[in-house]
Structures are given as structure tokens and as C-alpha cells.
N, C-alpha and C positions, 0 to 999 in steps of 0.2 A: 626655190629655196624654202627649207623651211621653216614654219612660224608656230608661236606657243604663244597664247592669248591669258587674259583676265583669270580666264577659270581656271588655270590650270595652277594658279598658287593661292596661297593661305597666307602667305607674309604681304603684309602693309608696305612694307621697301621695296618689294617685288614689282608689286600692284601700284604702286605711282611712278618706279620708273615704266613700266608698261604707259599709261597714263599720260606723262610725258614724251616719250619717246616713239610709242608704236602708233601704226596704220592701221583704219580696219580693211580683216582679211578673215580669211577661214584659215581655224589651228589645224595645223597639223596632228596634233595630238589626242585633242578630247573633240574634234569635229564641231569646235560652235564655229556658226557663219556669222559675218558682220559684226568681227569683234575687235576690240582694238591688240594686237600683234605686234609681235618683237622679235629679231631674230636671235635665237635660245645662246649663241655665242657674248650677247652683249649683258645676258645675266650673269656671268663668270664670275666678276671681280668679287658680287654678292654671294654667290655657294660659295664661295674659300673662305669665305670671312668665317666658318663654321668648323675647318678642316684641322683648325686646334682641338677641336672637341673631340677626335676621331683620330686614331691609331690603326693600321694594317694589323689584321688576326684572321689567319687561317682556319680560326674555330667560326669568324664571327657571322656577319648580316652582308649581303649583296650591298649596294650603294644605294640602289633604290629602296631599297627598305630602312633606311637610315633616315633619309630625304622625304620619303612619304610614310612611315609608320611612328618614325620615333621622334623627327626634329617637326614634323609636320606640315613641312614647307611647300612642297609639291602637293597636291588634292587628288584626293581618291578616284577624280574623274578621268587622271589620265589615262589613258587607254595602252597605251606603250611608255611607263616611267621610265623604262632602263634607253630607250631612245630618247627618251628628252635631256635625260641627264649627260648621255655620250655625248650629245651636240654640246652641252652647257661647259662639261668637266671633262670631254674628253675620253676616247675611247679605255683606256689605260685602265680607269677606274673601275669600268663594267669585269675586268679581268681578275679584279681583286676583292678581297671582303674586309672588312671594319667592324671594329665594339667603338663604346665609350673609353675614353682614357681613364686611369683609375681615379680620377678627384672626382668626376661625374659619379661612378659608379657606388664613391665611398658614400659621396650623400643621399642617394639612394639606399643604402643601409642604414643612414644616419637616421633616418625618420623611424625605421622600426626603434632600434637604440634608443632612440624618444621616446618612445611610445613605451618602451617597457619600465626608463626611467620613472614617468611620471606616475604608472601604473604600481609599480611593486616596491620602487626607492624613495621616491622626493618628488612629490606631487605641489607640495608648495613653497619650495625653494631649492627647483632643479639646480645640479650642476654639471648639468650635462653638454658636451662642446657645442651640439646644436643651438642649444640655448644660449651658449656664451656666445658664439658667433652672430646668430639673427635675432633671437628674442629680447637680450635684456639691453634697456635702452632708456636711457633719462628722459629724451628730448628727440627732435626730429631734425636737431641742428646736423647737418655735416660734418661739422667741425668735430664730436660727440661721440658719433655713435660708427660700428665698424664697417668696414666697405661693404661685407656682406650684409648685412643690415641694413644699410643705405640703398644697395641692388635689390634686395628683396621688397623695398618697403617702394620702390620704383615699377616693378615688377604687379605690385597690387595695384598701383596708382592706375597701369597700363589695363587691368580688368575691371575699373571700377566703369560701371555703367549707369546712365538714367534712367530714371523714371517720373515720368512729370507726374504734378500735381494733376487728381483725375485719372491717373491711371487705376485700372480697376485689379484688384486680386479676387481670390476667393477662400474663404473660410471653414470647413468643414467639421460639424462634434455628432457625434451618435447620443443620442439620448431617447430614455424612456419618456420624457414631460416635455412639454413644449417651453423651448428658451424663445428668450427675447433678444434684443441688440445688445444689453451689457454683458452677458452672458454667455457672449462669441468674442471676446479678450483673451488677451492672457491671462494666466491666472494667478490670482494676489500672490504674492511672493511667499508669505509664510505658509503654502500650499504647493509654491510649485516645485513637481519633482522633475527631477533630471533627464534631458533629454539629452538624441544624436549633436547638438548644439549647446542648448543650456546647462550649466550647473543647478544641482539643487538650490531653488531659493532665491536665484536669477531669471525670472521668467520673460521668453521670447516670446513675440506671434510668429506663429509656423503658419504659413499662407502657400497658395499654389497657383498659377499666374493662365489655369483655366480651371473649369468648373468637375471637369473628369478625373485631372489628375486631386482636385482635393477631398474627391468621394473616394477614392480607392486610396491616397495617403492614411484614410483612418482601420481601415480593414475591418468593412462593415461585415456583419453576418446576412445570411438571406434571410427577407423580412424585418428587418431592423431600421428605424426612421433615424435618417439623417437630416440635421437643419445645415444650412450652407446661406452664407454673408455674403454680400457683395464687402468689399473692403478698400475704401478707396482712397487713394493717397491724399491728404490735404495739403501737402507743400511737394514740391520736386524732392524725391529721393537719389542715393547716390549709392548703390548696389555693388557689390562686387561678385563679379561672374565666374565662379569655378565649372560653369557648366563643359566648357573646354581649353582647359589654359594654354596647352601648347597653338590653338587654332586664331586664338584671340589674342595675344600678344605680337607686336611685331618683334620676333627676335634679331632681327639683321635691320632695326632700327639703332639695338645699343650699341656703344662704344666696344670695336674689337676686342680689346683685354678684358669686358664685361661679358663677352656674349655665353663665357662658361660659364661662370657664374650664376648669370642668369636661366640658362638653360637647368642649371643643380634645382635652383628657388622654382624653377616652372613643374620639373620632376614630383619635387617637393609638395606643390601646389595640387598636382595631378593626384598623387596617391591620397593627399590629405579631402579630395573631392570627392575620389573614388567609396572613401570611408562614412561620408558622408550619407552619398547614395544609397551603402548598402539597405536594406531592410532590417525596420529595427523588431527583434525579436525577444517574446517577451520571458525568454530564456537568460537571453544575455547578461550577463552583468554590469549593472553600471557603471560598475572600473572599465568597462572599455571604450565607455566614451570621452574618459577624461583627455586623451589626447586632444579630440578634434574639438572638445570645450574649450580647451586650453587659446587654442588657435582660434575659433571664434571670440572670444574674449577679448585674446589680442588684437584681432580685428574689431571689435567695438569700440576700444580705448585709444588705440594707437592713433588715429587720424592720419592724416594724408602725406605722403612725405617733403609736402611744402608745408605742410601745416595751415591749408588753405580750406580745407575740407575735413567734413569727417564723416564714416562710412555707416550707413542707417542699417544694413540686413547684405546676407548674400542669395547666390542664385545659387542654385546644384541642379544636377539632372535628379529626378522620379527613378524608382525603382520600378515603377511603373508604367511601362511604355514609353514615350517620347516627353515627360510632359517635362515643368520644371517645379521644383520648390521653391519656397522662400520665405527665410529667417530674418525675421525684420526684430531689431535691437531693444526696437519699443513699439510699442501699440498708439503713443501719443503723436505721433507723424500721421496716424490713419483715423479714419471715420469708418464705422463700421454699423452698415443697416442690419436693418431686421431680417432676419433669416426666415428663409421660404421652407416649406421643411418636406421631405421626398421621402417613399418605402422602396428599400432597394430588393428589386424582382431577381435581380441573378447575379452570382457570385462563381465568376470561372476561376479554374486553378491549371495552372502550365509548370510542369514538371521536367527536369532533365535527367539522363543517367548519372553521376559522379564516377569519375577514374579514381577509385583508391588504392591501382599500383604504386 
């Protein structure tokens, strides 16, 4: 008979009934031995819980590409998706193809819509549906604020991450003279200008959570000295992680009549990280940051949707190889030593074609 094990999901609901309920065995699937196993018929009840999300479209996506590309539920590891899912869901499915339904789909345009509201109309007092549905909110009460609001601000709570007291970042500035320890800060507010995160005049500490990715964050020239901080946390931090929102959320923990919902706000969440990541160029405009300000903002003020917490910095992926960033709210949470100071020997550059049909 066959088994599908631990590795072979990304959901939290997945991975404790396995936990609960399986034996260890070798997957059938992604071939780990000695792993705790379930037979793929008893994860059913949990893939349906999804299939509100998901409309038959003869233009659309295979089932495994829904399940493993888009909801993120299955792991890239399995070796035969469209057989795990046939056992799960049934041959029937593999016969047919799937989109999103159109609520999903709309708020995935809704973000551009955003984005160009706050850019080119009403930057300080959107009224944009986006905004009226998630963004604008008195309070953290329930009772207050709107359902989608309430699921998004739920949705954050399920990415927020720690980092204890003593955990170490790193700091990175290019300079011609040698700085010292106050002098690896933020920068005084009536100086600081606008960043992928900050508003003008709002100054973040932009830190990188190893020493590689915070020398290539500043995009040093060859032969140019970099000094680099250790930067290190003096209380427990409480981070929120867009490094991968659909993999780090359990979505088939929320309540059924939420899980589209929440799926719109993780969509959401995705693009707004993706935007993050990009590489900031020194072309760009700084209206184009105003969106993903916006939303950092909100995530600095907002607090927790118990109101039990409140959120210090976020994580995002580096445009740079693997590594991670991090946008920490304020610099008074951290201690920050004296920087060691380094000449950078070599500066590679990796280029791709562009498709401009």
C-alpha cells in the first residue's frame, strides 16, 4: 500500500495529522526511509477543504500544479505529485485542469490597483477598496474592524517569528573614513531618506541575518572598504517573515469559510515580498516605493491581532543569492558593536537575456 510521509507537505494541518496518526515507513513518494507515514487516502477531507478556491477551466493549471506551485501545500520534493494527489483526490482530478475562482483572482489585481492608487491618486488618504477592506482600522477589536481585516491581521500573526535576545545580525555601510559603533545606526530622521521599506524621515535599520548577504545588500565597487556590525538583539524580537508566505502559513489550519480569504491576504502578502526583494535601483523612483512603505508602516503600528504583541522588523528574501534581509522598526531593540572593516577584492555580475516579445 502506499505511504506519503513528513516531507512530502508544507502545511502544519497536514504535518500533525501525519504526526498523530502515521507509522514510520519509506514514502512512497519522495523515497525518505524511516519516516513517520500515512496512507495518502486519509489526507482527503483536508485537500477539499481548498476546492472552494478552485473552479474547472479547460484553459487552466493540472491539479498538481495548483497543490504544489500555487496553494503550496504538497513540497517540491515529491517525485510523482500527480500520483499522490490521485491517491488523495482521486483519479478524476488528474483528467481535468483548474484556475483560481474570480474573488481570488480579483485580489490579485487588487494589489496593482493599490499600488497605483497610492502612487499617482491619494497617497495619504486612500480610498481605495483594498484599503477599505484590510487597511483602515481603529482597533484590533473584532467586534470593529472588517472580516477581511480581522483574516489578514491573523494571517500576519501566523508569520510572525522570533528572535531571541542575542541573536546576532549584521550591519553593513561602504565608506571612505573609518566609522565607529554609533555610526552603524539608523540615520537621524531629519536625514533619513526613503527607502524599499522606509518613508522619508522614518528611519529603519536595514540588517542581513549573515555576513555575505549584508556586503552584497550595499553594492560595493571593487576595492572599496566596507565596515560590517555585529548587531545584536538586546530583548526577544518578534519578526514577521515574508520570506515565504504561502510555505509558512498553515492554510488548512483556518476555518473553511476563511481559507479563501486567507489564501487572497497570503497572495497579497507574496507579491508585496516579492516587491520587497526586488533590487533597489538607483534609477528608480521613489514613488515606487510608496506602496511596500505603506504596508511596512502598517506593519509597524498595527500590533498583533490579539493586541498582545507588537511587530519589531520583517524578514524578506536578498536579491542576492539565498540569504535574508531585515527591516527592523528601530535600532533601540539592538546593540550594535564596532565594525571590523574589510576591502572588497571581487565584484561578479550575472546577467540574463529579457524576452521583449
Amino acid at each position: 500500500m502506499a505511504q506519503c510521509c513528513l516531507n512530502c507537505f508544507t502545511d502544519r494541518a497536514i504535518i500533525e495529522l501525519i504526526q498523530r496518526e502515521g507509522d514510520i515507513s519509506r514514502c512512497s513518494f519522495c523515497d525518505s526511509d524511516e519516516f513517520l507515514c500515512i496512507a495518502p487516502e486519509k489526507l482527503t477531507g483536508l485537500f477539499e477543504l481548498v476546492l472552494g478556491c478552485i473552479v474547472e477551466d479547460i484553459d487552466g493549471e493540472e491539479i498538481q500544479n495548483v497543490y504544489v506551485d500555487e496553494l503550496k501545500i504538497v513540497s517540491e520534493t515529491v517525485r510523482r505529485p500527480n500520483d499522490l494527489i490521485s491517491q488523495i483526490m482521486g483519479e478524476e482530478f488528474n483528467e481535468k485542469k483548474f484556475s483560481f475562482n474570480a474573488g481570488i483572482v480579483e485580489y490579485q489585481d487588487a494589489w496593482n490597483a493599490f499600488k497605483n492608487h497610492l502612487i499617482k491618486e491619494n497617497r495619504f488618504f486612500p480610498n481605495n477598496s483594498l484599503f477599505g477592506k484590510i487597511f483602515i482600522n481603529e482597533s484590533n477589536n473584532e467586534d470593529t474592524i472588517t472580516t477581511e481585516a480581522a483574516v489578514f491581521l491573523r494571517t500576519i500573526d501566523a508569520l510572525s517569528r522570533p528572535r531571541d535576545s542575542g541573536f546576532i545580525f549584521h550591519r553593513a555601510r561602504v565608506s571612505d573614513k573609518a566609522l565607529r559603533a554609533h555610526e552603524m545606526g539608523s540615520p537621524p530622521a531629519a536625514i533619513a531618506s526613503a527607502g524599499r521599506a522606509n518613508p522619508v524621515g522614518i528611519p529603519y535599520l536595514y540588517v542581513a541575518e549573515d555576513f555575505d548577504t549584508c556586503c552584497q545588500e550595499v553594492r560595493p565597487s571593487n576595492g572599496a572598504t566596507i565596515y560590517v556590525s555585529e548587531v545584536i538583539a538586546a530583548r526577544d524580537l518578534t519578526l514577521v517573515d515574508l520570506t515565504a508566505p504561502k510555505q509558512k502559513v498553515a492554510l488548512l489550519k483556518f476555518e473553511e469559510e476563511e481559507i479563501e480569504l486567507t489564501l487572497k491576504c497570503l497572495n497579497l502578502l507574496q507579491q508585496f515580498s516579492e516587491e520587497l526583494s526586488k533590487p533597489v535601483l538607483p534609477e528608480k523612483s521613489q514613488l515606487d516605493y510608496i506602496p511596500t512603505q505603506f504596508i511596512c508602516e502598517y506593519l509597524r503600528t498595527i500590533g498583533s491581532y490579539q493586541g498582545t504583541q507588537s511587530y519589531d522588523g520583517i524578514v524578506f528574501n536578498s536579491s542576492y543569492g539565498s540569504g535574508q534581509n531585515v527591516v527592523l522598526f528601530s535600532d533601540d531593540s539592538v546593540e550594535i558593536e564596532a565594525p571590523t572593516a574589510h576591502t572588497v577584492t571581487s565584484v561578479s555580475v550575472e546577467v540574463e537575456q529579457l524576452n521583449l516579445s
